[in-house]
PyMOL CGO cylinders between C-alpha atoms (Angstrom):
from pymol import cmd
from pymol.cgo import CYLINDER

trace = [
    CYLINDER, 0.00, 0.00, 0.00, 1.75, 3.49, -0.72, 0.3, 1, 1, 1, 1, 1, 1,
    CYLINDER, 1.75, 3.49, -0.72, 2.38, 5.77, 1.93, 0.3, 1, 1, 1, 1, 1, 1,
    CYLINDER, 2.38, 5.77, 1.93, 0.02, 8.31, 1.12, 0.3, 1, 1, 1, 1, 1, 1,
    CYLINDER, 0.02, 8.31, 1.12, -3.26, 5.79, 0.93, 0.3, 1, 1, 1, 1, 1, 1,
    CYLINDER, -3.26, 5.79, 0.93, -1.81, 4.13, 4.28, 0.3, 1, 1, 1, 1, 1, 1,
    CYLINDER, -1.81, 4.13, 4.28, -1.67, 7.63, 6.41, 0.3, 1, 1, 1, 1, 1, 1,
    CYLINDER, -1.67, 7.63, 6.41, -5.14, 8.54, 5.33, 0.3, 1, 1, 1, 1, 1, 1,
    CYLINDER, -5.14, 8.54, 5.33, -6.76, 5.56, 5.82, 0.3, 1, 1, 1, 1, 1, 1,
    CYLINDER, -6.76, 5.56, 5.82, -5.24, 5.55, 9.28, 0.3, 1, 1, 1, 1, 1, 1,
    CYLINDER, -5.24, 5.55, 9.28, -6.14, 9.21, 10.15, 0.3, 1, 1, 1, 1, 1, 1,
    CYLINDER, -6.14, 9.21, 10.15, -9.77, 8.26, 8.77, 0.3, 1, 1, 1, 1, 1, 1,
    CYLINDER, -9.77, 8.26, 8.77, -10.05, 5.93, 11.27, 0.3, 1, 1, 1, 1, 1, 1,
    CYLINDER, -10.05, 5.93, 11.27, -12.46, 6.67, 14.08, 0.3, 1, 1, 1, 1, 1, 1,
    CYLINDER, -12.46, 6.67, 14.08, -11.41, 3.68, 16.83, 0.3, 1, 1, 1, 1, 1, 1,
    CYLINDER, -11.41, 3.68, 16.83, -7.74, 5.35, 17.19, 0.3, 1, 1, 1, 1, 1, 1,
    CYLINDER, -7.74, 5.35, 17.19, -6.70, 7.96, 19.91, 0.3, 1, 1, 1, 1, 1, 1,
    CYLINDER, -6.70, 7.96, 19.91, -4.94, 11.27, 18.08, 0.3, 1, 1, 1, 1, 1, 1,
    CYLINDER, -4.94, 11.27, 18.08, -1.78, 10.62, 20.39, 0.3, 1, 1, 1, 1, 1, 1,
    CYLINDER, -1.78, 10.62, 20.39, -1.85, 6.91, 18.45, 0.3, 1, 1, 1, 1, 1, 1,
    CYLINDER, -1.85, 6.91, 18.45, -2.65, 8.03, 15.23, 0.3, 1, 1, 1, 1, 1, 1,
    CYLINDER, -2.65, 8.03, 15.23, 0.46, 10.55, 15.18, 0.3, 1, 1, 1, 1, 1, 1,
    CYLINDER, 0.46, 10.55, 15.18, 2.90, 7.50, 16.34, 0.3, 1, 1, 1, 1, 1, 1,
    CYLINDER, 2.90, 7.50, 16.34, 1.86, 5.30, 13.68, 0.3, 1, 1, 1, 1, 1, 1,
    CYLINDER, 1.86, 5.30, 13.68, 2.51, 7.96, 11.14, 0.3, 1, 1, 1, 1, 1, 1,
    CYLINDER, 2.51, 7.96, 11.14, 5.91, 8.81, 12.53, 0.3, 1, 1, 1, 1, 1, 1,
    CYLINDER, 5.91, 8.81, 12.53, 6.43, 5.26, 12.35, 0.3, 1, 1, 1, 1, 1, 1,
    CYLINDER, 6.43, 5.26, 12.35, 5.06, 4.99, 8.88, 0.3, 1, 1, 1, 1, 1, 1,
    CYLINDER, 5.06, 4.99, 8.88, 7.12, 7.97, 7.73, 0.3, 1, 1, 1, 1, 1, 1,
    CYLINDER, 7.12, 7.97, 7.73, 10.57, 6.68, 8.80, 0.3, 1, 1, 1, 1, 1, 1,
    CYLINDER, 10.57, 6.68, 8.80, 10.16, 3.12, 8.43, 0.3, 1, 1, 1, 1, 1, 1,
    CYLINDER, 10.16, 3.12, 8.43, 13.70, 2.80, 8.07, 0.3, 1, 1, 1, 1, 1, 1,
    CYLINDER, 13.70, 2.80, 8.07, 14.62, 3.35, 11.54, 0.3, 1, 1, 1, 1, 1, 1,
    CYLINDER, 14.62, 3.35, 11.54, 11.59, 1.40, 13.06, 0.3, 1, 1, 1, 1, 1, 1,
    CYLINDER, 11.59, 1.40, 13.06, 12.00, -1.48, 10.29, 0.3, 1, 1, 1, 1, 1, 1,
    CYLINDER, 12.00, -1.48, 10.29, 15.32, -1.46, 11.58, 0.3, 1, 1, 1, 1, 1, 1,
    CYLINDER, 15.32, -1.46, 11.58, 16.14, -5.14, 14.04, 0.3, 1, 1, 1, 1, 1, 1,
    CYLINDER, 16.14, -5.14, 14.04, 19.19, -3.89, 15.11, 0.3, 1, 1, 1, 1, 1, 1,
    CYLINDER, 19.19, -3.89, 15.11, 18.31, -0.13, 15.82, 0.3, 1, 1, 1, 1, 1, 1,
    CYLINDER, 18.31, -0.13, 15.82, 17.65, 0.28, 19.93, 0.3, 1, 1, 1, 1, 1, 1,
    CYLINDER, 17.65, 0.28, 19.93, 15.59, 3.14, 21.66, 0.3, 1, 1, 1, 1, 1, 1,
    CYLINDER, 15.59, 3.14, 21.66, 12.35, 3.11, 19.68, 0.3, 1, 1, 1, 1, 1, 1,
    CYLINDER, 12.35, 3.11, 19.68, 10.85, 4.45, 22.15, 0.3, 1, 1, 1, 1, 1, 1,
    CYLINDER, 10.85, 4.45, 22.15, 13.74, 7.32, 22.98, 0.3, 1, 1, 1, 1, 1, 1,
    CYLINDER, 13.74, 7.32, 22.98, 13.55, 8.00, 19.35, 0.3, 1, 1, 1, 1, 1, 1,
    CYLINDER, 13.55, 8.00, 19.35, 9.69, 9.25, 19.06, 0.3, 1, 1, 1, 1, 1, 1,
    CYLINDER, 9.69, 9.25, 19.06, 9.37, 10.89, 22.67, 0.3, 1, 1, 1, 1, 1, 1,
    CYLINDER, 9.37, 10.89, 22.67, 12.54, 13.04, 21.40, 0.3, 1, 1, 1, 1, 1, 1,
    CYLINDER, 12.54, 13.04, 21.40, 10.07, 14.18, 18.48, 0.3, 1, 1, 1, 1, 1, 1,
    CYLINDER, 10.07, 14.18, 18.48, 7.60, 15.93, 20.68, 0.3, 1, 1, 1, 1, 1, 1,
    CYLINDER, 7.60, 15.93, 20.68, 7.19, 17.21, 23.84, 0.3, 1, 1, 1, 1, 1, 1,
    CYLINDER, 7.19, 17.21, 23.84, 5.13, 13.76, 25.71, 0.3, 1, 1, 1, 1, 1, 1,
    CYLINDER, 5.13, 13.76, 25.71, 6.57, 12.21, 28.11, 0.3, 1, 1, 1, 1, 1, 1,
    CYLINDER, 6.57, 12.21, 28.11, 7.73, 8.59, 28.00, 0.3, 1, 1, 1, 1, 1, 1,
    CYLINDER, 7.73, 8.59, 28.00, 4.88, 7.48, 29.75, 0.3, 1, 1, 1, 1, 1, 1,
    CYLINDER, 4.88, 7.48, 29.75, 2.39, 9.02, 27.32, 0.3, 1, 1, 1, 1, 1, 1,
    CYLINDER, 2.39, 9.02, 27.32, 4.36, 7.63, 24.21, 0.3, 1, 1, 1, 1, 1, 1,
    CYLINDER, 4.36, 7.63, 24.21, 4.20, 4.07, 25.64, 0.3, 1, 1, 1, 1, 1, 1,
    CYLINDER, 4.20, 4.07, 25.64, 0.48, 4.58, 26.19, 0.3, 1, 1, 1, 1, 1, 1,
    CYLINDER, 0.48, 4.58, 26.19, -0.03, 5.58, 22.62, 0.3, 1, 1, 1, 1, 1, 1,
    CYLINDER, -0.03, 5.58, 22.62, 2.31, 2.46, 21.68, 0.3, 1, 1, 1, 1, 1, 1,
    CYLINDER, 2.31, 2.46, 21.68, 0.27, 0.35, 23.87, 0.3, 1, 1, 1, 1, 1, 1,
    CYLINDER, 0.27, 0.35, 23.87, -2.98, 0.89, 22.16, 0.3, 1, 1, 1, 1, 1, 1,
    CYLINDER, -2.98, 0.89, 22.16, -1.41, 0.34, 18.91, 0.3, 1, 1, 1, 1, 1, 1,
    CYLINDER, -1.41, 0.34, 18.91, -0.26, -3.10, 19.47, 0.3, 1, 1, 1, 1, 1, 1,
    CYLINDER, -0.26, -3.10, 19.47, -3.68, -3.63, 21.35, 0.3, 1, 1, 1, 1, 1, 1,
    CYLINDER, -3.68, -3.63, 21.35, -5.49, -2.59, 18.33, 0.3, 1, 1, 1, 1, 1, 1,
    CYLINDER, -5.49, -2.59, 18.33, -3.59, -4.90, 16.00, 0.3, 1, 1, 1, 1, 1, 1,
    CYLINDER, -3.59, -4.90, 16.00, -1.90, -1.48, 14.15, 0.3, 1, 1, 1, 1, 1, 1,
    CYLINDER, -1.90, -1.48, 14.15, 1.73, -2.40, 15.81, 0.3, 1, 1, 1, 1, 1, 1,
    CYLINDER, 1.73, -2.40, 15.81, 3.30, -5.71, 14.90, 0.3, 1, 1, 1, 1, 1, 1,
    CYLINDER, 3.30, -5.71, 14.90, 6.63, -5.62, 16.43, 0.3, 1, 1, 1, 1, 1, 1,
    CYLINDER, 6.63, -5.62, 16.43, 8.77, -9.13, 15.40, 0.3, 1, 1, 1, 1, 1, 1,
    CYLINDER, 8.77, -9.13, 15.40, 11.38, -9.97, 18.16, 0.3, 1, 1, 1, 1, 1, 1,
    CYLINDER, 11.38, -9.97, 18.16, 14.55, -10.56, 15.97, 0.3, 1, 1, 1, 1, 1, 1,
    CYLINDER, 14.55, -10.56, 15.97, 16.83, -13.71, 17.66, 0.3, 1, 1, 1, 1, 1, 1,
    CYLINDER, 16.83, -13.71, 17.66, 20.76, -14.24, 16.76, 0.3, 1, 1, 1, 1, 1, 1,
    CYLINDER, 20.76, -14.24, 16.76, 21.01, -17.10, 14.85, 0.3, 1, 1, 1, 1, 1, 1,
    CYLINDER, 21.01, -17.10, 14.85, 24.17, -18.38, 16.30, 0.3, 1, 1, 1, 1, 1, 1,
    CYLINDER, 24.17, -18.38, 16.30, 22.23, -21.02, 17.48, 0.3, 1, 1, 1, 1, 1, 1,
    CYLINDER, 22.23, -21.02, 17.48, 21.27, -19.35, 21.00, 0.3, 1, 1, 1, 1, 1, 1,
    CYLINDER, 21.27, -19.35, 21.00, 18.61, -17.09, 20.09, 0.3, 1, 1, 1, 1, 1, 1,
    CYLINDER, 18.61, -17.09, 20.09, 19.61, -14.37, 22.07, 0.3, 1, 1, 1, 1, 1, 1,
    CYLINDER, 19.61, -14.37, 22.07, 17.04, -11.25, 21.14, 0.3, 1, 1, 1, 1, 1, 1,
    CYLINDER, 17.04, -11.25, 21.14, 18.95, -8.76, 19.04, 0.3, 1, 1, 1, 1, 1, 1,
    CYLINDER, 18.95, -8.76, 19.04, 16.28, -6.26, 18.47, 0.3, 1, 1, 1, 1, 1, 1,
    CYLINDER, 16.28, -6.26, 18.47, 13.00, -5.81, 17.03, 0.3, 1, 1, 1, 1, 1, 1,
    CYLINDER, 13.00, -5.81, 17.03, 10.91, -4.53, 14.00, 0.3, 1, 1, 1, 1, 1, 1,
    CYLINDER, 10.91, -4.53, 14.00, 7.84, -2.85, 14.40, 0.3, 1, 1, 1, 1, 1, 1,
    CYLINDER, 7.84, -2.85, 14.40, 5.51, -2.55, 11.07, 0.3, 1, 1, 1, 1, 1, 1,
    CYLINDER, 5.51, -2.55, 11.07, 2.10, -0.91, 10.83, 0.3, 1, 1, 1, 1, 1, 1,
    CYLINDER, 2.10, -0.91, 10.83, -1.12, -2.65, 9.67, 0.3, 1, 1, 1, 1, 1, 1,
    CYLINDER, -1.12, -2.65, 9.67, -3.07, -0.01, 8.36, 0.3, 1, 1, 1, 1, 1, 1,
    CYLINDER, -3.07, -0.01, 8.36, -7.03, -0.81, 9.22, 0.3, 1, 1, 1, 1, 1, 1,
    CYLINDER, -7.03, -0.81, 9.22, -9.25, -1.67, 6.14, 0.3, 1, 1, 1, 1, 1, 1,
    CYLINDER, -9.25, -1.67, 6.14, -12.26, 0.23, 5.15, 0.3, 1, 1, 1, 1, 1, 1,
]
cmd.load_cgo(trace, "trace")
């Protein structure tokens, strides 16, 4: 789905707080740090876009996941161990 379609059908939607609705777009719009297994401080990273506070961010990133908008994919080592490494989060924009 192109960017555009995905950020307006997620703004459209009327089950999604504002404060979740602007994280998934942030997310959306730089995929390739979120996308990103390896890259640490998610969370840092979007509460040093605004002025919420950490608590409020994780709220907002709470909701997503509950809603089923926030995948986020544990990524393992495979050196056989499975330590966690990082993790990716994707959005699943809601359908019509």
């Amino acid at each position: 789905m192109k960017t555009d379609t995905a950020l307006k059908r997620l703004l459209s939607s009327p089950n999604i707080s504002w404060r979740a609705k602007a994280l998934a777009c942030i997310i959306i719009l730089q995929a390739d740090i979120f996308a990103d297994g390896k890259s640490k401080g998610k969370i840092g990273r979007l509460v040093e876009l605004g002025i919420e506070a950490e608590a409020a961010v994780t709220n907002g990133i709470t909701e997503l996941k509950h809603k089923g908008i926030l995948e986020v994919e544990t990524i393992r080592n495979d050196d056989g161990l499975g330590y966690v490494i990082g993790n990716e989060w994707k959005i699943v924009v809601p359908s019509d």
